[in-house]
N, CA, C and O atoms as CSV, one atom per row, in Angstrom:
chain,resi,resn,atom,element,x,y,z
A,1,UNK,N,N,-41.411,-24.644,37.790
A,1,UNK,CA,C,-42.453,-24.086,38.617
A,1,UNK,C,C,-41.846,-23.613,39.932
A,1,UNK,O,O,-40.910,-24.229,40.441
A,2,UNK,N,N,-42.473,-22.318,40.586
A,2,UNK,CA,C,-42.029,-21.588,41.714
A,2,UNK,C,C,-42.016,-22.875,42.965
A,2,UNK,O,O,-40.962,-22.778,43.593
A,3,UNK,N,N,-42.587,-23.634,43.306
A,3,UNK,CA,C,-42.446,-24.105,43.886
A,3,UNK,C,C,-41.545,-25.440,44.292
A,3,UNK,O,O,-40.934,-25.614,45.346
A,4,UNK,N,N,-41.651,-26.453,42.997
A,4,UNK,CA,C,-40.440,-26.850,43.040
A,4,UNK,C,C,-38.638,-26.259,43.317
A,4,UNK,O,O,-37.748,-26.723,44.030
A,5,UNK,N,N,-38.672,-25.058,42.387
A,5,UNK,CA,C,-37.733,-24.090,42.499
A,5,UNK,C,C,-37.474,-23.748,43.907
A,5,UNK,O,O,-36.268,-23.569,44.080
A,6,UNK,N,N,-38.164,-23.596,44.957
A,6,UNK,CA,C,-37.920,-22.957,45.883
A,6,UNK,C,C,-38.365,-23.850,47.008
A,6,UNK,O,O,-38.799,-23.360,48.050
A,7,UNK,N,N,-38.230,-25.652,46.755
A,7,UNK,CA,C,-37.979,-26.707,47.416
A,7,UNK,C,C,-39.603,-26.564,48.389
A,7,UNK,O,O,-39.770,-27.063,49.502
A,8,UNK,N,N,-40.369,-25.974,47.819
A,8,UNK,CA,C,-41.928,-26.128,48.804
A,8,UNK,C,C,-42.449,-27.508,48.277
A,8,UNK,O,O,-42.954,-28.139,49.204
A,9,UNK,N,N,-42.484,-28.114,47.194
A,9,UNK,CA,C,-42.841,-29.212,46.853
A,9,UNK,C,C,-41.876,-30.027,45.753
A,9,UNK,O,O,-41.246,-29.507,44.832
A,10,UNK,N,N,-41.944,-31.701,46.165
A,10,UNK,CA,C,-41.002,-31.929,45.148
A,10,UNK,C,C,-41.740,-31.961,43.709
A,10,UNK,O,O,-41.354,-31.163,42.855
A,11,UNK,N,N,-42.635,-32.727,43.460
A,11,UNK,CA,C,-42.674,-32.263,42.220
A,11,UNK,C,C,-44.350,-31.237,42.345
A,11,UNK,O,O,-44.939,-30.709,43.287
A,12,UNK,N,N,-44.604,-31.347,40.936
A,12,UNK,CA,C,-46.490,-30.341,40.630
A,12,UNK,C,C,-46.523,-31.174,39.230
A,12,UNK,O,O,-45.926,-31.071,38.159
A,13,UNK,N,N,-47.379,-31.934,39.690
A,13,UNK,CA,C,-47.973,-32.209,38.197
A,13,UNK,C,C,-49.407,-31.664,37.730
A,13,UNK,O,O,-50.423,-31.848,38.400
A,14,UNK,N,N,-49.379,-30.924,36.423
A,14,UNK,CA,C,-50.504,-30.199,35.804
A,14,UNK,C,C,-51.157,-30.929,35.006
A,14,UNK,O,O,-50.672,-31.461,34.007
A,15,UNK,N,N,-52.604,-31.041,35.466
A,15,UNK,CA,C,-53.815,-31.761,34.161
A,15,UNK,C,C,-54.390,-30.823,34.096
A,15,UNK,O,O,-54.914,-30.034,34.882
A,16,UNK,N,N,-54.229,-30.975,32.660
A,16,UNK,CA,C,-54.976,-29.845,31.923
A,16,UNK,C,C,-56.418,-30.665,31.343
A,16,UNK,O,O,-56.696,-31.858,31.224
A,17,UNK,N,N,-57.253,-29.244,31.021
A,17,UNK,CA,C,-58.752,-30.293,30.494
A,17,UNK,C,C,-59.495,-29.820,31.363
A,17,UNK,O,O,-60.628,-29.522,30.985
A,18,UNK,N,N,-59.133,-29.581,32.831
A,18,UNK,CA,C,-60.370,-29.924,33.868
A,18,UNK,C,C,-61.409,-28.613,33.479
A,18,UNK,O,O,-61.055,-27.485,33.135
A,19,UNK,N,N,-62.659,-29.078,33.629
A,19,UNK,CA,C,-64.091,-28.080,33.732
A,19,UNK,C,C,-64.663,-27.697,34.788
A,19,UNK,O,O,-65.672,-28.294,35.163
A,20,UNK,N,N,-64.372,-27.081,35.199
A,20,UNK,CA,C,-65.288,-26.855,36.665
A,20,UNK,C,C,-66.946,-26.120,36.763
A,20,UNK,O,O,-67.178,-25.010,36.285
A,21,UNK,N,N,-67.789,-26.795,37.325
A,21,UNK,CA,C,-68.715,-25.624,37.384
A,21,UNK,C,C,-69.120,-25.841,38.907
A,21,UNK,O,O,-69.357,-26.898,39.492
A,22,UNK,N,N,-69.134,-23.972,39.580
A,22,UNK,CA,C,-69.443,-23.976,40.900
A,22,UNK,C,C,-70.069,-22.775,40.862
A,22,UNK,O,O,-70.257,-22.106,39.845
A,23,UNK,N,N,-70.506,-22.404,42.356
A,23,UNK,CA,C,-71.164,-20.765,42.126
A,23,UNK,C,C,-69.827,-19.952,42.817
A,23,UNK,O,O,-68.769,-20.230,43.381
A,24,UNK,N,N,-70.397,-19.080,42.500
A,24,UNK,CA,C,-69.418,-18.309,43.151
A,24,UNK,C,C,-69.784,-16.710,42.856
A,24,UNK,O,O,-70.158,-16.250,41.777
A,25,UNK,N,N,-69.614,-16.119,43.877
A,25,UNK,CA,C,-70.646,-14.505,43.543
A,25,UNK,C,C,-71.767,-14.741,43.540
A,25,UNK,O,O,-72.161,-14.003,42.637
A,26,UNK,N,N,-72.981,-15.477,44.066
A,26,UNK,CA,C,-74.072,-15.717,43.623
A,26,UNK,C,C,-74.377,-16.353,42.195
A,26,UNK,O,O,-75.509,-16.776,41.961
A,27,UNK,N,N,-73.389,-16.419,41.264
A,27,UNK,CA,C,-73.816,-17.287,39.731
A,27,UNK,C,C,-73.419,-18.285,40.083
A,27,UNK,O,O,-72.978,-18.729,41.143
A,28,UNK,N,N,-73.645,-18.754,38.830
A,28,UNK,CA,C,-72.885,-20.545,38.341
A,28,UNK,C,C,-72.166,-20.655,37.542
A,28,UNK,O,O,-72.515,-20.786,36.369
A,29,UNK,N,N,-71.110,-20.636,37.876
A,29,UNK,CA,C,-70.255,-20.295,36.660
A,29,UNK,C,C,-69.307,-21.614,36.145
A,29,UNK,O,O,-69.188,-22.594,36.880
A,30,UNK,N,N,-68.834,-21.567,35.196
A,30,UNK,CA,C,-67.944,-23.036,34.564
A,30,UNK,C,C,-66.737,-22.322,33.513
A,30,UNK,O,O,-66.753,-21.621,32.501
A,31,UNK,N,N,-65.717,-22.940,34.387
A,31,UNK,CA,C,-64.671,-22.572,33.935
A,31,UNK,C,C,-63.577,-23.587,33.406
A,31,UNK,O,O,-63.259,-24.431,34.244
A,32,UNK,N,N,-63.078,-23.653,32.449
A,32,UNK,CA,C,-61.986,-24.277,32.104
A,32,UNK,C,C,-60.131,-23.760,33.358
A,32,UNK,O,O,-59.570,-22.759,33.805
A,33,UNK,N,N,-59.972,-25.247,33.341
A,33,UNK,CA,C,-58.995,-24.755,34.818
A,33,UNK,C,C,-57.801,-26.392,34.359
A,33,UNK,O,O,-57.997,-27.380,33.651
A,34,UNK,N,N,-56.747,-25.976,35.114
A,34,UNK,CA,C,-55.939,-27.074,35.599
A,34,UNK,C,C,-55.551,-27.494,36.460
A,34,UNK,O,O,-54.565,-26.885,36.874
A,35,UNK,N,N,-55.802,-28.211,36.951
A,35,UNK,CA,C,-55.648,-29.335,38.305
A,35,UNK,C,C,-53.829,-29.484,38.273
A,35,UNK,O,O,-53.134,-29.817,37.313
A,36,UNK,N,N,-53.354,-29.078,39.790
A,36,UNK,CA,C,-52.209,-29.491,40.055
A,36,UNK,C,C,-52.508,-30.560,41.033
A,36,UNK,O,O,-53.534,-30.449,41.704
A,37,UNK,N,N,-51.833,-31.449,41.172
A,37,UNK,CA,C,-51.146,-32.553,41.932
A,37,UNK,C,C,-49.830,-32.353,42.419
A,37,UNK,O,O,-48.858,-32.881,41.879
A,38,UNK,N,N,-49.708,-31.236,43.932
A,38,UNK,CA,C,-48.811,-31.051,44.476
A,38,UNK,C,C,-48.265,-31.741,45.181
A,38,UNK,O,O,-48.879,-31.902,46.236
A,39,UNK,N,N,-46.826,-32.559,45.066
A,39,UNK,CA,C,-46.493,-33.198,45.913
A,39,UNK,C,C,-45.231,-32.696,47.330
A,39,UNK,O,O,-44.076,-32.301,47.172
A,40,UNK,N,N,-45.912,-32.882,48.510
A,40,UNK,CA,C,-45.030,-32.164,49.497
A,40,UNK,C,C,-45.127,-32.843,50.847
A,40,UNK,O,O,-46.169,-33.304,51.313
A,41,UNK,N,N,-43.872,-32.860,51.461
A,41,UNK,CA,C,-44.111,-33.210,53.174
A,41,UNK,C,C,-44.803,-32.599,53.992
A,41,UNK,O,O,-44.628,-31.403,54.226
A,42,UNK,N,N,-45.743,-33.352,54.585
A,42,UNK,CA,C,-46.635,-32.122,55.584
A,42,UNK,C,C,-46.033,-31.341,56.273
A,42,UNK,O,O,-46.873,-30.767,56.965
A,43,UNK,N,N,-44.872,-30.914,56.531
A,43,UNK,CA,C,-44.315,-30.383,57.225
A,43,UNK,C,C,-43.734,-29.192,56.492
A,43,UNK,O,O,-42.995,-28.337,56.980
A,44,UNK,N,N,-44.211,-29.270,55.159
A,44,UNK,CA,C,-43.938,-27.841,54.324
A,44,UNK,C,C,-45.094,-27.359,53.925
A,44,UNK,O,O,-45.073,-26.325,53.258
A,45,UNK,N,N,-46.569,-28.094,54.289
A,45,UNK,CA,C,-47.941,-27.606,53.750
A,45,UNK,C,C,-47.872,-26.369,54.074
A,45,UNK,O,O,-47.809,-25.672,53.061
A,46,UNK,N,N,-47.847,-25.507,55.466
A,46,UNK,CA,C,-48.580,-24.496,55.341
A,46,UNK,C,C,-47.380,-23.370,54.587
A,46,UNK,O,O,-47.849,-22.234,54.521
A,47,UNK,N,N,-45.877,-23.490,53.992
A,47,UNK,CA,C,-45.337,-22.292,53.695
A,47,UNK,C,C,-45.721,-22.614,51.999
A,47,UNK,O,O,-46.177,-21.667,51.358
A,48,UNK,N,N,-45.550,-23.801,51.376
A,48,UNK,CA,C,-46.596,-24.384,50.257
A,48,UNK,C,C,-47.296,-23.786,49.899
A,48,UNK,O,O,-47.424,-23.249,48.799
A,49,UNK,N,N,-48.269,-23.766,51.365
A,49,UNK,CA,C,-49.540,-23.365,50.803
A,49,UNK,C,C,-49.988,-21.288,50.702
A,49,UNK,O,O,-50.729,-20.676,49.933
A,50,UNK,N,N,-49.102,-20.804,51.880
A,50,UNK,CA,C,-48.671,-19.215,51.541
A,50,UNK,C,C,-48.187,-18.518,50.484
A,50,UNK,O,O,-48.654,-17.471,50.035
A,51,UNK,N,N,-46.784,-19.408,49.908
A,51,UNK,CA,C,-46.765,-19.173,48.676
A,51,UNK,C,C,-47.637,-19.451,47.522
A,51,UNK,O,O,-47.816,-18.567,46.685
A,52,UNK,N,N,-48.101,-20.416,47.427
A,52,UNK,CA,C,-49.399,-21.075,46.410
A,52,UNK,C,C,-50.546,-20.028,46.085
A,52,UNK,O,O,-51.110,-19.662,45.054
A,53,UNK,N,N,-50.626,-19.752,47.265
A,53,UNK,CA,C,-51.679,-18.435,47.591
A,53,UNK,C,C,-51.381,-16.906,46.865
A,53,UNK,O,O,-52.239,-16.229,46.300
A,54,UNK,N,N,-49.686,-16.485,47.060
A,54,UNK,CA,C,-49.467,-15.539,46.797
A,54,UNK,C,C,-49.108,-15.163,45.159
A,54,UNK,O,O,-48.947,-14.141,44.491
A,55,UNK,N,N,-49.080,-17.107,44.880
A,55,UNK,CA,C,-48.875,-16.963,43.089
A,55,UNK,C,C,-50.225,-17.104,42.776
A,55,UNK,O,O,-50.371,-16.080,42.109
A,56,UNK,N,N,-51.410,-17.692,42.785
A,56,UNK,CA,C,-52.326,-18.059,42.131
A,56,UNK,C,C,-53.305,-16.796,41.836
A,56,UNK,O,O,-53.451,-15.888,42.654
A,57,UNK,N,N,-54.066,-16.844,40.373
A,57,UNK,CA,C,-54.497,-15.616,40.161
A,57,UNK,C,C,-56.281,-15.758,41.167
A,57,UNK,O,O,-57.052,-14.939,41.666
A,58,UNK,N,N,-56.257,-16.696,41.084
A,58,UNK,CA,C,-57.895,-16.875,41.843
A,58,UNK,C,C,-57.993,-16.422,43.357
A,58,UNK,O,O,-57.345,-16.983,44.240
A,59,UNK,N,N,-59.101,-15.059,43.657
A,59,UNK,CA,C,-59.211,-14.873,44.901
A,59,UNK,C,C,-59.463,-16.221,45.984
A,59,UNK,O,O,-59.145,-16.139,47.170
A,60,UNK,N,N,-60.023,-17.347,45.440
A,60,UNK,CA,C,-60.343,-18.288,46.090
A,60,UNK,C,C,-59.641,-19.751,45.455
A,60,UNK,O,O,-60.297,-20.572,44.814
A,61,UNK,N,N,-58.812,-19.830,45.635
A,61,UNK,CA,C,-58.569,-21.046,44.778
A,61,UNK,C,C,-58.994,-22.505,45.492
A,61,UNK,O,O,-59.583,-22.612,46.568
A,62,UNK,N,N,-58.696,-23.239,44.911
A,62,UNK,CA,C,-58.836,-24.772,45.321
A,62,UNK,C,C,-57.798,-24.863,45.948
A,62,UNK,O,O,-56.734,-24.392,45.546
A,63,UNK,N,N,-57.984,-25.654,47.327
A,63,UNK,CA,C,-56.684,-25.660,47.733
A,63,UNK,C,C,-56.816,-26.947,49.001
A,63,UNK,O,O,-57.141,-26.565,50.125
A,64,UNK,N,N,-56.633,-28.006,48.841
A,64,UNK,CA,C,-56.803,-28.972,49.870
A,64,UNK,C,C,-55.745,-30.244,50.574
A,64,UNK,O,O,-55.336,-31.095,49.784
A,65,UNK,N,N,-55.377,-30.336,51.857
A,65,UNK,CA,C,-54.114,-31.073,51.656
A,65,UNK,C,C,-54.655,-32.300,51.972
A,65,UNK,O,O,-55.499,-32.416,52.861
A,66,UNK,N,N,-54.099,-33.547,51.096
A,66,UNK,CA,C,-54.894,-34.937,51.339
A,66,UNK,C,C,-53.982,-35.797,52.131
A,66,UNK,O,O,-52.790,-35.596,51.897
A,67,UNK,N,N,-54.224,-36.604,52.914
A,67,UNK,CA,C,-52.764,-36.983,53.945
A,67,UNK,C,C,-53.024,-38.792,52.833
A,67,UNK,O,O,-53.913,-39.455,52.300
A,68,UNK,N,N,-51.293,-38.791,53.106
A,68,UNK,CA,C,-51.119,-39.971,52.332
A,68,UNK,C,C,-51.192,-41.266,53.403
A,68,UNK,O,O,-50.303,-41.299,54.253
A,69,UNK,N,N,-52.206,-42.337,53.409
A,69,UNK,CA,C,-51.754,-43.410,54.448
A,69,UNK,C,C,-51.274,-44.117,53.896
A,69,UNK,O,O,-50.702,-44.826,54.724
A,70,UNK,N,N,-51.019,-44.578,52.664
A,70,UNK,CA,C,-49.778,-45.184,52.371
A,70,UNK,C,C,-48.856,-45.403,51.200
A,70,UNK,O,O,-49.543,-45.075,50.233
A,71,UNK,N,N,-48.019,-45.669,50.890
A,71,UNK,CA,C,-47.534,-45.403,49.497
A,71,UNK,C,C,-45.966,-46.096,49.249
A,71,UNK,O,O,-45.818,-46.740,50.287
A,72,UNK,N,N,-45.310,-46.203,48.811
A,72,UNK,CA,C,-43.886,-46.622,48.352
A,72,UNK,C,C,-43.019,-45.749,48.890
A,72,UNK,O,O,-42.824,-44.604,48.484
A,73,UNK,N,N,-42.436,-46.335,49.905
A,73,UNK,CA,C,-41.826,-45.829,51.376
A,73,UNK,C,C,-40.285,-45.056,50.099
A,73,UNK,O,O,-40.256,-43.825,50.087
A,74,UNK,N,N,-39.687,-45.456,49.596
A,74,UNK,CA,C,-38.594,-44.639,48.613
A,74,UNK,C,C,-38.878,-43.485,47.931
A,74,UNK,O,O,-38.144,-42.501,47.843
A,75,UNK,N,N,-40.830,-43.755,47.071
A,75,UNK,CA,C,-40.881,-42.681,46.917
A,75,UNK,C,C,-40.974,-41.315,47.930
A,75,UNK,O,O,-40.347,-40.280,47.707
A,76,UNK,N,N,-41.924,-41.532,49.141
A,76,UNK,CA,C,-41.985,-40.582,49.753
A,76,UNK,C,C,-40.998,-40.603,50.902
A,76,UNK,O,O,-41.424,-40.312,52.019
A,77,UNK,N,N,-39.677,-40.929,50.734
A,77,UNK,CA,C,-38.814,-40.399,51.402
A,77,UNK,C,C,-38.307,-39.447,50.452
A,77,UNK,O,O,-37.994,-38.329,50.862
A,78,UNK,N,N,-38.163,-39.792,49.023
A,78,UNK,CA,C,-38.141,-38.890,48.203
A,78,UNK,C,C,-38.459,-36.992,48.254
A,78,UNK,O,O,-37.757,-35.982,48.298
A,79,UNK,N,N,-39.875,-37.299,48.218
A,79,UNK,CA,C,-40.965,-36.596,48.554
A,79,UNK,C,C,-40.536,-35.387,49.746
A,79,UNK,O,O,-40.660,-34.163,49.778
A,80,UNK,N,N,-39.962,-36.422,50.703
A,80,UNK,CA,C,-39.503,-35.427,51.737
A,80,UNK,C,C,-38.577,-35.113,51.948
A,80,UNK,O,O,-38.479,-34.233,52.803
A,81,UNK,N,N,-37.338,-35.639,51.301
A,81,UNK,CA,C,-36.005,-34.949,50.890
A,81,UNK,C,C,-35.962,-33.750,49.892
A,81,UNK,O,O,-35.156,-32.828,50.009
A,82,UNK,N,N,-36.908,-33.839,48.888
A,82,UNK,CA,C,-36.681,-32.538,47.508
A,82,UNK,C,C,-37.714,-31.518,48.272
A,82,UNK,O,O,-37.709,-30.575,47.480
A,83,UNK,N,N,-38.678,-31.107,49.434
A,83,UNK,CA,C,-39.326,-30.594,49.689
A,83,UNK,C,C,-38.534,-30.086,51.362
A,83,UNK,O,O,-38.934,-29.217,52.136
A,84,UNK,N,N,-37.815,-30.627,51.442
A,84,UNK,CA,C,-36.869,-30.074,52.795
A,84,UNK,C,C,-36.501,-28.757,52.590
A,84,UNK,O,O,-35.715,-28.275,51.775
A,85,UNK,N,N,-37.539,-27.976,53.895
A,85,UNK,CA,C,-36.707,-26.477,53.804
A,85,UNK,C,C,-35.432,-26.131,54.769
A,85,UNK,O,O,-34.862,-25.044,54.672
């Protein structure tokens, strides 16, 4: 994936399955979609999130950054070593 590749996030994990239904255009529409689980240092969110933008086919995509308060200090040094620009 472009982004791993190009060190914006260390990893992207894809679930597939997800259903969405929202409006959008005035309908209601329900779409079959896949949920990424981007993992990245906040300090690479917003070029992350420019590129993310410039690959994704949806004029509006989902797009939200969740701040981690806490987690397994190895992994996310991890996290912020493979995502170092």
């Amino acid at each position: 994936m472009a982004l791993v590749d190009e060190k914006l996030a260390a990893c992207v994990s894809c679930l597939p399955g997800v259903t969405s239904t929202y409006r959008w255009q005035g309908a209601v529409t329900t779409d079959d979609e896949h949920l990424l689980l981007i993992k990245t240092a906040a300090a690479r969110f917003e070029a992350m999130k420019t590129r993310l933008l410039a690959l994704h086919p949806y004029e509006l995509p989902e797009l939200v950054g969740v701040p981690v308060a806490q987690g397994h200090d190895a992994y996310l040094d991890w996290v912020r070593e493979q995502s170092a620009g």
